[in-house]
C-alpha positions as CSV (number, residue, x, y, z in Angstrom):
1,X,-161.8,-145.6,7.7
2,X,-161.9,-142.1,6.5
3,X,-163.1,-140.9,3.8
4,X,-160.9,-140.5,0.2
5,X,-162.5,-137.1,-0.5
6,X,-161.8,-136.1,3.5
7,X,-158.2,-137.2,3.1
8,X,-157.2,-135.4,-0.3
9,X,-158.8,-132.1,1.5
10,X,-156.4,-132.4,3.9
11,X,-154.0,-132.7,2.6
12,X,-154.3,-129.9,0.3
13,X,-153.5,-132.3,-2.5
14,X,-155.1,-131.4,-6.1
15,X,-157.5,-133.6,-6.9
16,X,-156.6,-134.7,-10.5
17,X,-152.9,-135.1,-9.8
18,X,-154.4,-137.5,-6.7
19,X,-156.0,-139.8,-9.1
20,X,-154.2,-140.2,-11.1
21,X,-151.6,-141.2,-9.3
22,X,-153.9,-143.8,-7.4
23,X,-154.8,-144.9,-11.2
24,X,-151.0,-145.5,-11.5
25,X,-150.4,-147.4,-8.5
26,X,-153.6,-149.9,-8.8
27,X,-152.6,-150.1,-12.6
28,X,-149.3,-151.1,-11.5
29,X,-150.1,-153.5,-8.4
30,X,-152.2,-155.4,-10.4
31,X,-150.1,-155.8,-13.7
32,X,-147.5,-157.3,-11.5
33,X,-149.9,-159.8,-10.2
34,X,-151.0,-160.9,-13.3
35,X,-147.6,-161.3,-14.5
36,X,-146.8,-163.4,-11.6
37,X,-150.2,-165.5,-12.1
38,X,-149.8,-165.4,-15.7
39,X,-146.2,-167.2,-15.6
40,X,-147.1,-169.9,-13.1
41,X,-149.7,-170.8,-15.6
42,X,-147.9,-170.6,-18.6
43,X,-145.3,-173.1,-16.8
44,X,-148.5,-175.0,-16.0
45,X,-149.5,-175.2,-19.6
46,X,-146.4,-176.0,-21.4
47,X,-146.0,-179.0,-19.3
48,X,-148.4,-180.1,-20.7
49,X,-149.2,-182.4,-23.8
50,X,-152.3,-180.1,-25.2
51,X,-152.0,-177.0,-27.3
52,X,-155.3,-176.0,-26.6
53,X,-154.5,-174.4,-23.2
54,X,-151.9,-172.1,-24.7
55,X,-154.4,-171.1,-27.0
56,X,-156.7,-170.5,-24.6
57,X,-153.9,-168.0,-22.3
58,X,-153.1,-165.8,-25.6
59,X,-156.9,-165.8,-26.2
60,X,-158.0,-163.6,-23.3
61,X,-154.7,-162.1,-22.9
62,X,-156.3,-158.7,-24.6
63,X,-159.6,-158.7,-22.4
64,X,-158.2,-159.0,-19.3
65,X,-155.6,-156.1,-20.2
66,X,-158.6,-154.0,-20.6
67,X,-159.9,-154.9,-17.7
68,X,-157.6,-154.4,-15.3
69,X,-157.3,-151.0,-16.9
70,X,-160.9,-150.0,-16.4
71,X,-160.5,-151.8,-12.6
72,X,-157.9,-149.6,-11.8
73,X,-159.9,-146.1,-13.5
74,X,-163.0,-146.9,-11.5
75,X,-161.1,-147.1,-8.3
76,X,-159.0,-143.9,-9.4
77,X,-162.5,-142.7,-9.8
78,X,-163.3,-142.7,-6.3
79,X,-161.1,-140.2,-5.6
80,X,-161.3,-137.9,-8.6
81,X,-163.5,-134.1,-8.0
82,X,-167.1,-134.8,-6.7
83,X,-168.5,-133.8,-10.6
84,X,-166.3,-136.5,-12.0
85,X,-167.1,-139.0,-9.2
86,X,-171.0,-138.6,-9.0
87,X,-171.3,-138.2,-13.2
88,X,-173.6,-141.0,-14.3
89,X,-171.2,-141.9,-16.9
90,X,-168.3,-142.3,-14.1
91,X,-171.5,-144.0,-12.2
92,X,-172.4,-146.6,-15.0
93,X,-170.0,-146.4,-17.3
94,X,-167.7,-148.5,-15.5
95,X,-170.2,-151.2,-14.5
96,X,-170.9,-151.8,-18.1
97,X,-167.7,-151.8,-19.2
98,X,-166.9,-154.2,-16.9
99,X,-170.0,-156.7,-17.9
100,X,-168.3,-156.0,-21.6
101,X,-165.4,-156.7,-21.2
102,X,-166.3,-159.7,-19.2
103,X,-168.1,-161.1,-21.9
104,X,-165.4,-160.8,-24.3
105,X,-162.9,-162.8,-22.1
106,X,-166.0,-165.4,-22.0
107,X,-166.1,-165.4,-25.7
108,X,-163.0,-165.7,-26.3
109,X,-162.3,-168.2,-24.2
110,X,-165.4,-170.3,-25.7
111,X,-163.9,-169.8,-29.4
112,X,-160.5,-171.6,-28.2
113,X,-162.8,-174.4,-26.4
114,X,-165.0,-174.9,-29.0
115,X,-162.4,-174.5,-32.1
116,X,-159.6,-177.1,-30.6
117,X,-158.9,-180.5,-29.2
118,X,-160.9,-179.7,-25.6
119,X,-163.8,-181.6,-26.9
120,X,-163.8,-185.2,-28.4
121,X,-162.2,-185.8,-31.6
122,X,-165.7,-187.4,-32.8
123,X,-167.7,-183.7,-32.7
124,X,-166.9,-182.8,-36.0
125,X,-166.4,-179.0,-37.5
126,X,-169.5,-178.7,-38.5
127,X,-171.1,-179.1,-35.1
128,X,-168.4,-176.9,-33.6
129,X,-169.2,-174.0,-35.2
130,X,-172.9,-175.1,-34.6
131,X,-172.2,-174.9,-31.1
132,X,-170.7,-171.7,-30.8
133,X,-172.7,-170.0,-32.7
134,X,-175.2,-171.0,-29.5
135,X,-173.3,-170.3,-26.8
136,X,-172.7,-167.1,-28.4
137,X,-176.3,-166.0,-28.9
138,X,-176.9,-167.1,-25.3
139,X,-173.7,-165.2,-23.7
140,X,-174.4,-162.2,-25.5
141,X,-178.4,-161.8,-24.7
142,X,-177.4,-162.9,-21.4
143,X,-175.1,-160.0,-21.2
144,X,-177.5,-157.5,-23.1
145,X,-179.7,-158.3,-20.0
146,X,-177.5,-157.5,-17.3
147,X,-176.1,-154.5,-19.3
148,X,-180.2,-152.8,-19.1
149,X,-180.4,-154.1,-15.2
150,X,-177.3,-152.3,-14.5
151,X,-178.2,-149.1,-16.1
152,X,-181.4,-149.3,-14.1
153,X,-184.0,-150.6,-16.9
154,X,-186.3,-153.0,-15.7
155,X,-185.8,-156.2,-17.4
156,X,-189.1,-158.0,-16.3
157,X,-191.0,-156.7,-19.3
158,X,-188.5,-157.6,-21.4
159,X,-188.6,-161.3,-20.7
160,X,-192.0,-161.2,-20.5
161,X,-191.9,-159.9,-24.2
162,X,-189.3,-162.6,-25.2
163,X,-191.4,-164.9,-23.6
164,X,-194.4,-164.1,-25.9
165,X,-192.6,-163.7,-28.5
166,X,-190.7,-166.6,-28.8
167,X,-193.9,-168.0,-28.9
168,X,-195.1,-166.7,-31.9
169,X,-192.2,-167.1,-33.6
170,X,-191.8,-170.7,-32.6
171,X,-195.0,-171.0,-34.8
172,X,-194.2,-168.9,-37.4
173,X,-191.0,-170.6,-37.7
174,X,-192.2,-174.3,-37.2
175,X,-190.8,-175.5,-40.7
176,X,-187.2,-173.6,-39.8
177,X,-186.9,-174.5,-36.4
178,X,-187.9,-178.3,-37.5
179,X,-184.8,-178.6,-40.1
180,X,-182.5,-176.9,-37.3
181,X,-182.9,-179.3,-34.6
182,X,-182.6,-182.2,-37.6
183,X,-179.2,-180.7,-38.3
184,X,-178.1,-180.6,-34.7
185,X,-179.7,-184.1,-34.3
186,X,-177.3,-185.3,-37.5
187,X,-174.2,-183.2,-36.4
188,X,-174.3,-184.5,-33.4
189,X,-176.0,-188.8,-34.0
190,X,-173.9,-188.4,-37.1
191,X,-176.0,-191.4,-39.1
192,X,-174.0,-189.3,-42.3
193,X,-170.8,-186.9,-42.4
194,X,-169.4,-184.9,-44.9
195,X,-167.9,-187.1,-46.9
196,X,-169.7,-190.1,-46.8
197,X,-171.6,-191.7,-49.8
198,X,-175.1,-192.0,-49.2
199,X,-178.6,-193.3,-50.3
200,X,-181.3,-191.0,-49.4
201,X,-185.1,-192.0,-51.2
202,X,-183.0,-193.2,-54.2
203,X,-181.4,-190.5,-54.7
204,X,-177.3,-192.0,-54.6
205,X,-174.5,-189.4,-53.7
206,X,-172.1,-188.3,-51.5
207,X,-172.6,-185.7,-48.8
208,X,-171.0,-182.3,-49.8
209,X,-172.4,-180.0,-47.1
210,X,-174.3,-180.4,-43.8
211,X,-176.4,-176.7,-43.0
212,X,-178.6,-175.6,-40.9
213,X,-181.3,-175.8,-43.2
214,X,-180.5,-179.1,-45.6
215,X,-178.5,-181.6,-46.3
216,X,-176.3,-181.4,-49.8
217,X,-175.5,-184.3,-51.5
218,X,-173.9,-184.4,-55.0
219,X,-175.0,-186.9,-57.2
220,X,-172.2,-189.2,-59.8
221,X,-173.6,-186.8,-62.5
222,X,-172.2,-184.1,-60.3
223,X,-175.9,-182.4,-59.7
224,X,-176.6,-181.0,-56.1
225,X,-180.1,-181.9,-54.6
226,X,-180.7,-180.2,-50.9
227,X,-182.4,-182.0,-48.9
228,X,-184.2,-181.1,-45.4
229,X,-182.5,-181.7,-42.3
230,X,-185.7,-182.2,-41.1
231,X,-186.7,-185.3,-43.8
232,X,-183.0,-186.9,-43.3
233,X,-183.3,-187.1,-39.6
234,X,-186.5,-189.1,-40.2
235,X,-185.8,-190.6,-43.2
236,X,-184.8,-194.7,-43.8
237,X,-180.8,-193.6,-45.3
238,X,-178.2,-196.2,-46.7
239,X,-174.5,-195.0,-45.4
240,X,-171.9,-196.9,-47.6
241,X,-169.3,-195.2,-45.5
242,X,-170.0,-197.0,-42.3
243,X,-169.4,-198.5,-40.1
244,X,-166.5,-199.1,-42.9
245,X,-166.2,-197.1,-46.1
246,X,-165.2,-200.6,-48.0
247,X,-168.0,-201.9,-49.4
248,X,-169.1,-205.6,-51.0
249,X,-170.0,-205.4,-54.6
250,X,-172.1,-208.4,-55.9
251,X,-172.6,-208.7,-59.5
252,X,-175.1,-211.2,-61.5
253,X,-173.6,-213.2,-64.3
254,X,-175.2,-216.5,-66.0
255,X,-173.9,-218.9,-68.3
256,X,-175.4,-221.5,-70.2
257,X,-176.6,-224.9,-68.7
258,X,-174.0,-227.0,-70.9
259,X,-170.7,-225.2,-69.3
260,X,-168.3,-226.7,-67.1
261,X,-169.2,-224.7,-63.3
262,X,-165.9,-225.4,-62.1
263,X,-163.8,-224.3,-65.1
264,X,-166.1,-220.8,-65.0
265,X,-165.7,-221.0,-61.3
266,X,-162.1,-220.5,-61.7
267,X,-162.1,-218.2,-64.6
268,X,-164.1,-215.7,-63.4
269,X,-162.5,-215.5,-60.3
270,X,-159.0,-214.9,-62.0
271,X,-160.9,-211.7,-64.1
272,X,-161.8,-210.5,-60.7
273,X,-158.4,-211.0,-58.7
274,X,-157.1,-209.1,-62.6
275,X,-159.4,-205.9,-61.9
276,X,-159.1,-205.5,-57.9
277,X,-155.4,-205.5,-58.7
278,X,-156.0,-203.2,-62.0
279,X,-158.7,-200.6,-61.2
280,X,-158.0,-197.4,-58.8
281,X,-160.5,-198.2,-56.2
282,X,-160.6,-201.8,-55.8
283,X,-159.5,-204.2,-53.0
284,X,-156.4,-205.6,-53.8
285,X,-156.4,-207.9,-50.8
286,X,-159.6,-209.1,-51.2
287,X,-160.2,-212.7,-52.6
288,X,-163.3,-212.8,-54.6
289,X,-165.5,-215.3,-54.6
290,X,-168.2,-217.3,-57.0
291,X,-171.6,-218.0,-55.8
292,X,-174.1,-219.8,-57.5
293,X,-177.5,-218.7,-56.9
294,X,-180.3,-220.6,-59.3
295,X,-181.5,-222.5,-62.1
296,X,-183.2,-219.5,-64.4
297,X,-185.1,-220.2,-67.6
298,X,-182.2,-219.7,-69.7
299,X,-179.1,-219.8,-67.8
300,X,-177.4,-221.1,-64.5
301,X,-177.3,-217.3,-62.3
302,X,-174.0,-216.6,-60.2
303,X,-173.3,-213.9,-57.7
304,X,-169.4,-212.6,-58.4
305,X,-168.3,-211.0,-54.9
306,X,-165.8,-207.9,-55.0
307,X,-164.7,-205.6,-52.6
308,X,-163.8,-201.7,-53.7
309,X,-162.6,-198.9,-51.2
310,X,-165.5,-196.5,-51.7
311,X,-168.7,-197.0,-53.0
312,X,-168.5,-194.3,-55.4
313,X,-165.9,-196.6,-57.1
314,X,-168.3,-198.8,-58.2
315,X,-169.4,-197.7,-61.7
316,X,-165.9,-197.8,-63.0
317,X,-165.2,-201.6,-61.0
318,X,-168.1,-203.3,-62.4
319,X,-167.7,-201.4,-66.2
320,X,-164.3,-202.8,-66.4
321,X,-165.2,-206.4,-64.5
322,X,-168.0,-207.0,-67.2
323,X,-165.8,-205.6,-70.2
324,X,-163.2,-208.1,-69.1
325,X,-165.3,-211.0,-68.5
326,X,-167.1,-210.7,-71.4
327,X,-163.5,-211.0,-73.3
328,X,-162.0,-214.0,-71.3
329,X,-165.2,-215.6,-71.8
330,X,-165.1,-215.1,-75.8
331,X,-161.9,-216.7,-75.6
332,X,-162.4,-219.6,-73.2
333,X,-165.4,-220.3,-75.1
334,X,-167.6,-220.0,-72.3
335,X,-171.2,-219.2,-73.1
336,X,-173.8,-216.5,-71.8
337,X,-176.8,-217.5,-73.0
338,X,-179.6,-215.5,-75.1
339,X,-183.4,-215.2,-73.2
340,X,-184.7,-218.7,-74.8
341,X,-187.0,-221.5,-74.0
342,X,-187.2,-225.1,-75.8
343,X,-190.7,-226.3,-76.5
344,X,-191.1,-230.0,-77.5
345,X,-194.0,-230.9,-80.1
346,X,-196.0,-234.4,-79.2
347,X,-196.0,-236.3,-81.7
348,X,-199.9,-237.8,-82.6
């Protein structure tokens, strides 16, 4: 095939008025192809059910406009004058701007991926973002890499360099790096979410925020502690939320060995059917229940079983449960005995 450069000289064609029409007709040939591609798949996609995938089309609709535009000026290129065509910007520039703009359609397309309902409704926000923040890092390194290979740098030493220095600051970083990986290993385990009331070394809460760094739970006097990911991943933790965020709520009682079990069977039971039905964030289709449990010093010890919705409901349930009881007992004459022991004198 002859040569572009041989042809336009033959023809006694100028140059710039050459390429630019070629620029014209590639520009054109291929913006009817990928109008032609692009409404077979936009059919495609809205027959079906997911939104993601129409997402994903607008997404990278503005990439790969730019580059079919710089497609069709590099091959214009090739037949522009010999000191526009052999110019190491015409040289390089191109190649670059293609890696570019092939990593933006890349990232793009990863942001819709990782932002909608393409992965499992269990991977939560959180670990979302967490992900594409990675795949990120990696695709634009990656990039930054081929960009210097293309523009004739040698990359060897600069791997060698990453490689070192990862390294050092894999050690420098120890403590960091540790309470990372624990917040990847929660995000994606998920032994907590946000949301969920928790126990972590006695500290009670619920979990307001899940970083890269720590864990923050506010406490029920509405204090923050952070703690790090790297202690909650290996830590013994107490989630009230699952695997169901009702919870059993046992409360000790005792009465005094002369009253009737039966009758404060019954009573006590109707107080706590009264509160589940009463309090915001009780069970109201829970039947609670009386369980006897020992013979103390001083009293005969019972177990009252509730059930509330949350566990941070809990201080408000038993504050009105014991308020309650303590009335209906008053009235039913039911007594809760004082600490007290009998001691019986021999008689000589």
């Amino acid at each position: 095939m002859a040569d572009i450069k041989e042809i336009v000289q033959g023809s006694g064609m100028n140059p710039w008025i050459y390429s630019s029409g070629v620029f014209i007709v590639v520009l054109a040939t291929l913006t009817i192809v990928r109008r032609l591609v692009w409404g077979r798949l936009l059919k495609w996609t809205e027959s079906t059910e997911k939104t993601w995938d129409d997402d994903l089309l607008r997404s990278v609709t503005s990439p790969i406009t730019v580059l079919l535009l710089i497609l069709a000026f590099g091959i214009a290129g090739q037949s522009a004058p010999e000191v526009v065509r052999t110019h190491p910007l015409m040289l390089q520039g191109v190649k670059v701007a293609m890696i570019v703009s092939v990593m933006w359609l890349i990232e793009r397309a990863l942001s819709v991926i990782f932002r909608s309902q393409a992965l499992p409704d269990g991977v939560n926000g959180s670990t979302r973002a967490l992900f594409l923040t990675i795949a990120r890092a990696v695709l634009f390194s990656l990039g930054f890499l081929i960009v210097l290979d293309t523009i004739g740098v040698s990359i060897t030493p600069v791997l060698a360099s990453l490689g070192v220095g990862s390294v050092a600051v894999a050690l420098a970083l120890q403590d960091t790096l540790s309470n990372f990986f624990g917040g990847l290993y929660i995000l994606i385990d998920k032994p907590i979410r946000v949301g969920d009331f928790v126990k972590i070394d006695d500290v009670e809460g619920q979990v307001d925020r899940i970083g890269w760094r720590g864990t923050w739970i506010r406490t029920l006097a509405n204090d923050i502690i952070v703690f790090p990911n790297s202690k909650v991943a290996g830590a013994q933790l107490k989630n009230y939320d699952l695997p169901s965020s009702t919870s059993a709520l046992l409360i000790p009682c005792g009465v005094a060995y002369g009253a009737d079990l039966g009758r404060v069977e019954n009573v006590t039971i109707e107080v706590a059917r009264e509160i589940l039905q009463r309090v915001p964030g009780g069970d109201a289709s829970f039947e609670p229940a009386v369980r006897y449990t020992a013979f103390a010093d001083s009293s005969i010890n019972f177990n009252v079983v509730l059930q509330i919705l949350r566990f941070s409901d809990v201080g408000m349930i038993k504050h009105e449960f014991i308020k309650a009881l303590h009335i209906r007992y008053l009235q039913e004459q039911i007594e809760i005995p004082f600490p007290q022991r009998v001691v019986y004198l021999a008689q000589s």
